[in-house]
C-alpha positions in Angstrom: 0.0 0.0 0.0 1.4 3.7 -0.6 1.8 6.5 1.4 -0.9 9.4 1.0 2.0 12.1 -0.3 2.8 8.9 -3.0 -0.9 8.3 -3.8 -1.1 12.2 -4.4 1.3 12.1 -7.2 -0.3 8.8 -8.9 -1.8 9.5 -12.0 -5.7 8.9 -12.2 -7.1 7.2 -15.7 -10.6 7.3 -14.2 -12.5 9.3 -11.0 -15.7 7.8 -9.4 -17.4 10.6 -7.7 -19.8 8.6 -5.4 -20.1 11.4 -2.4 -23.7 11.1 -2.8 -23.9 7.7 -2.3 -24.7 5.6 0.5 -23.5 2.3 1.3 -23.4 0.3 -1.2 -23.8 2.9 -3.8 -19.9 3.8 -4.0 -18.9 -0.2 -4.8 -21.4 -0.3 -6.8 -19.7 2.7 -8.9 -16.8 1.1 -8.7 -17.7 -2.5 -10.3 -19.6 -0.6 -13.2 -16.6 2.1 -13.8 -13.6 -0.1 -13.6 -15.2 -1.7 -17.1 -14.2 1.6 -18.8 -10.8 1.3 -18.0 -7.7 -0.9 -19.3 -5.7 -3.2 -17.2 -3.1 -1.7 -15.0 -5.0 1.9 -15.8 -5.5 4.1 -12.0 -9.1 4.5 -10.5 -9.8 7.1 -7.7 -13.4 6.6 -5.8 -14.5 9.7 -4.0 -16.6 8.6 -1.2 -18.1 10.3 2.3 -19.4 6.4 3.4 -16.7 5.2 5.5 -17.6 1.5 4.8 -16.2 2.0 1.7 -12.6 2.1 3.1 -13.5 -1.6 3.9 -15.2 -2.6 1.2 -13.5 -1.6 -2.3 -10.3 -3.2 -0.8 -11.8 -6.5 0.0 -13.5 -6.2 -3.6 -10.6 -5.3 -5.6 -8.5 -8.5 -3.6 -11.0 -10.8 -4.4 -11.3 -9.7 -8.4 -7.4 -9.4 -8.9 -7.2 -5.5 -9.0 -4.7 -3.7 -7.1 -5.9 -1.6 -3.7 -2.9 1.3 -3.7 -4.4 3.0 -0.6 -6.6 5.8 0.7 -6.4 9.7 1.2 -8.4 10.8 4.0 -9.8 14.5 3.1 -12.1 16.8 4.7 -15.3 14.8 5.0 -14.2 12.3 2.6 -11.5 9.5 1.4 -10.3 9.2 -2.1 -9.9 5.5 -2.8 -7.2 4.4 -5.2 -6.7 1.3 -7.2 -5.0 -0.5 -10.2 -7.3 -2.8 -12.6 -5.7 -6.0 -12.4 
């Protein structure tokens, strides 16, 4: 997993802006969007639910995509991964 200043500096292919969302609303995103993107491309998911930080993780591990890590902001967490 990387370091917030090292996730800042990644290069996103793809944003998932699922503030609005509830539980499960922001995997749900996630498992739609990551279609639109090529292997080894970079997804953020924006999302104020703090399951989320437990769920895309566990999601991504169990379909082969890389989790990179998570950025805490101000009333939300940006949520990075790799497409495996």
């Amino acid at each position: 997993m990387m370091e917030a200043n090292e996730l800042k500096a990644v290069t996103v292919d793809k944003t998932v802006d699922a503030r609005g969302t509830a539980c499960p609303g922001p995997l749900l995103a996630a498992k739609k969007e990551i279609a639109n993107i090529s292997s080894g491309q970079v997804m953020e998911v924006l999302s104020a639910d703090e399951g989320t930080k437990r769920d895309i993780p566990k999601w991504a591990q169990k379909k082969g995509h890389d989790y990179m890590g998570v950025i805490e902001e101000d009333g939300y967490f940006r949520i990075y991964l790799k497409k495996g």
